[in-house]
N, C-alpha and C positions, 0 to 999 in steps of 0.2 A: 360516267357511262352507265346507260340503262340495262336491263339485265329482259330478256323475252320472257312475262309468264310461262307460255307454250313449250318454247324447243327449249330455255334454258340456255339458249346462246346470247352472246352481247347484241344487244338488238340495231345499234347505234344509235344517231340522235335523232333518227325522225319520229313520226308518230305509230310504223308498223314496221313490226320485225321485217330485217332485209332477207330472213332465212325463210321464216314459214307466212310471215304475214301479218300475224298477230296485232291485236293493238296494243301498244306501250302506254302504260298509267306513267306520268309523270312521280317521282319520288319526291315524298313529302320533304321539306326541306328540315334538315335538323338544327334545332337552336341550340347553341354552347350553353353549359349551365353557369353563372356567373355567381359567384359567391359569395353572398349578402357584405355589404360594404360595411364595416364596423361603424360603432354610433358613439361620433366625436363630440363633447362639448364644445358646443358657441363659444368660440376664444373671445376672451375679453380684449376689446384694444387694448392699445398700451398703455393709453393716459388715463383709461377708465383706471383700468388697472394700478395706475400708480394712485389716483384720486382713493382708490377703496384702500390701499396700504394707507394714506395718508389719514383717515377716517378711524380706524383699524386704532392709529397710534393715539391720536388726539382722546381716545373713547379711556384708550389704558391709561393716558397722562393724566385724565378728568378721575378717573378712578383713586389713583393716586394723589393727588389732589386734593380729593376732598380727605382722602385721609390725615392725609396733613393738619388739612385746614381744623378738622373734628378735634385734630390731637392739641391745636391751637387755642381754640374758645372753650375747651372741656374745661371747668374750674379746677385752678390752682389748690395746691393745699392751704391749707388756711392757715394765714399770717400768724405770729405773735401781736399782740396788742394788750399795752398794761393801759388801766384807766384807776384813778384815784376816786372809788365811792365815800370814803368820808378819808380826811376832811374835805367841805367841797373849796370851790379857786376862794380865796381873800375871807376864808373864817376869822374870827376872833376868836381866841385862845386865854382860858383865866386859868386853866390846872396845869398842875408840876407835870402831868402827864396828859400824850395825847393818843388818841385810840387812831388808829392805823387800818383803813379796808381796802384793799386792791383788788381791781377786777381785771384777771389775768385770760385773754382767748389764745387758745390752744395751747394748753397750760402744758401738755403732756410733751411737748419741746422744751420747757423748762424747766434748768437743773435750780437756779437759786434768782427769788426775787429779794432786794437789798435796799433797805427803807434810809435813806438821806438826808441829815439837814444841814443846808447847808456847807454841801459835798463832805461830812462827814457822817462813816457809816453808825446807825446808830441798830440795825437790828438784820439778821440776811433768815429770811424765811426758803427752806426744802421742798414745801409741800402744800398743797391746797388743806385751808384756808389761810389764802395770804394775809392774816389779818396781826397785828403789832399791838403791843403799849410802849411807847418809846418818849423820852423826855422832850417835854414843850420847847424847853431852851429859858433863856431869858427873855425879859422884857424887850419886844421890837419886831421886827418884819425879819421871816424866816422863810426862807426855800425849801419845800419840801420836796423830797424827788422819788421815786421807785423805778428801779431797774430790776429789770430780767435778763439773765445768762444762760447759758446753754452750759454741757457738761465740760467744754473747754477753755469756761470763763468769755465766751467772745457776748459781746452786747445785744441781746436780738431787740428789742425793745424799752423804752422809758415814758414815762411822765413827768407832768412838773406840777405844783401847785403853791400858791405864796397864804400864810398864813400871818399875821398879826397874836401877838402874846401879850398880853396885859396883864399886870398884876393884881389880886385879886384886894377887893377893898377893904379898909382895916388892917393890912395886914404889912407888920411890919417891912419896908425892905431888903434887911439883913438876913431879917427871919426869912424873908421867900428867898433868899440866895440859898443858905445852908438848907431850905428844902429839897432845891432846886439841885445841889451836890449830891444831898445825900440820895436822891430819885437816882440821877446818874449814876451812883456810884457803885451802889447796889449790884445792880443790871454787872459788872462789869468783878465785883466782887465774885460774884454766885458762876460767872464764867470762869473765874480766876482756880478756885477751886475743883472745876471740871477738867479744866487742862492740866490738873495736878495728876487727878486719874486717870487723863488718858495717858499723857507722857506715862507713868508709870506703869500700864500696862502694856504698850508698845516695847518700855525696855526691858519687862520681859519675855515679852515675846521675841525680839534679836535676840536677847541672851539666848533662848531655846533653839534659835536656828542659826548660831556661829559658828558650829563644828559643820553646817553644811556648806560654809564658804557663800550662803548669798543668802541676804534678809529680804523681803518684803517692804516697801518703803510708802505703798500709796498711802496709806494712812496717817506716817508719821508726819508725810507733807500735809497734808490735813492736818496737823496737831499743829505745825510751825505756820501757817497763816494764819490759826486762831490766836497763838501768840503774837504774831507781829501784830495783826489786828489789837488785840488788847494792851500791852504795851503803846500802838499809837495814840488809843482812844484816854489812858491816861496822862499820859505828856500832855495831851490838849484841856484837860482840867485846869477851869481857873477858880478854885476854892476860896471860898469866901472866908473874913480872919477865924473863922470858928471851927475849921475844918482843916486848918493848913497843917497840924500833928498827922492827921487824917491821910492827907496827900503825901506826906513826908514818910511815912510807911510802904502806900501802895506802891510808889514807884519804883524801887527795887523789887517787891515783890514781883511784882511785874515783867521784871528784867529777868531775876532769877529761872521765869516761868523760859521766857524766850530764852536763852542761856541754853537751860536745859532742854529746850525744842530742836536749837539749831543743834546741838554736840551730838543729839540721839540721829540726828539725819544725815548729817555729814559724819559721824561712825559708821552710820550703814552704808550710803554711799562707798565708804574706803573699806570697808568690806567687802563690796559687789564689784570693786576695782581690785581687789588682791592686794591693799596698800592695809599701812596699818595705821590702827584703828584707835589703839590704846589714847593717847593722847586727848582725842575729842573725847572719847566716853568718859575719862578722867574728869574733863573740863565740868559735862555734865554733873558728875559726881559731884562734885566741890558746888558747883548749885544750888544742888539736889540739897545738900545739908541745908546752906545759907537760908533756902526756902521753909524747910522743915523748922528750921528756928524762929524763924523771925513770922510765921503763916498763923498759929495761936496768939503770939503778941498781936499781930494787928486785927486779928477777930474779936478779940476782947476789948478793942480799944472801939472799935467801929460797934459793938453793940452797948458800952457805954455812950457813943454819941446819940444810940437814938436807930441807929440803921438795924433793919428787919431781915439778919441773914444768920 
């Protein structure tokens, strides 16, 4: 309803007041104020939508992937590999002795490389340079072999190579047999001797740690594979008639040494068991003399044959 500039009364709907006359302006009409409509992102369809997860995932699995793949062709650590530099494959062979070069890659995996002829040990090298003198053998076709071990004896690597031994000309051969002993024999003498020092110092070293109820053993198993070792390598001596007093000596010796290797081990063992012990170290003992007596006799008899020890 309009309102009368003039009187101030309701004018009604026409164009002049019904009271005084007036003309009536029409009232502006008024617009609600509407309140700006918030600003919604473009919804994605649904498939787009799934398409872009699906994209999304494949991008992380390609990521992951190539990780993979990178951790796959990255180079391996580096193999062991033994290779024999001298001798090379099918030498010929005229000396008592032969020189031994092995060429060991990634040498720093291995604990001990072990020169062979004819699957018998004839020398175990610790340490770079793997290099031996170890006995030719006899007249004929020999296998030579070098293995490397790791620190728990397992095999990581080997070689082979066949070598031919001739004997040299002129020369008698009986005479190249007893040279041929006394080369070996040497090598296994001069070992003999070192196993005397070590056993010895190992039992005293148990003795100083008996009242603690438990010994130290690593080493004396080190001491008892150097023994069996040299006890086998004498058994397989076949001495020529010049040397057979020779042989007739070493091989107690020999035993004496292993004797006294196993009794110092298996005491210690039955010490680290709470068992007792007397018995084995006893055994030891009673060795221990046999070898003290009889170790001068056959040093004097081997340096009158000629051997260089």
């Amino acid at each position: 309803m309009s309102v009368c500039p003039g009187c101030g009364s309701e004018a009604g709907g026409g164009k002049f007041c019904s009271h005084c006359g007036a003309p009536i302006q029409p009232a502006s009409p008024v617009t609600p104020s509407v309140p700006p409509l918030p600003v919604v992102p473009a919804a994605v369809p649904h498939g787009k939508r799934t398409l872009l997860w699906v994209v999304i995932a494949l991008l992380v699995l390609a990521a992951a992937a190539t990780g993979a793949v990178l951790a796959v062709v990255l180079p391996d650590e580096e193999t062991v590999k033994v290779t024999f530099e001298n001798p090379g494959p099918d030498e010929t062979i005229t000396e008592a002795s032969l020189k031994v070069n092995v060429k060991v890659q990634a040498a720093e995996k291995v604990n001990t490389v072990s020169i062979y002829v004819d699957d018998a040990i004839k020398e175990s090298i610790e340490s770079a340079p793997f290099e031996a003198e170890i006995p030719s053998g006899r007249a004929g076709l020999h296998e030579l072999k070098a293995a490397a071990y790791d620190a728990n004896g397992k095999l990581l690597a080997e070689d082979l190579v066949e070598y031919e031994k001739k004997g040299q000309k002129g020369t008698d051969l009986e005479e190249e047999k007893v040279e041929q002993y006394r080369f070996d024999a040497t090598n296994w003498i001069n070992e003999a001797g070192s196993l005397d020092s070590a056993i010895k110092t190992n039992a005293e070293a148990i003795n100083s740690e008996l009242s603690k109820g438990y010994v130290a053993l690593a080493e004396v198993r080190q001491v008892y594979e150097r023994a069996s070792l040299l006890l086998d390598a004498v058994q397989k001596f076949e001495p020529p008639a010049g040397m057979l007093d020779i042989q007739s000596q070493f091989q107690p010796v020999a035993g004496y040494l292993k004797t006294r290797a196993d009794a110092l081990l298996s005491g210690g063992e039955a010490v680290n068991a709470g068992r007792s012990y007397t018995a084995d170290f006893n055994r030891g003992a009673a060795a221990k003399s046999k070898f003290d007596a009889a170790w001068p006799v056959f040093l004097n008899a081997c340096r009158a044959k000629g051997f260089n020890i």
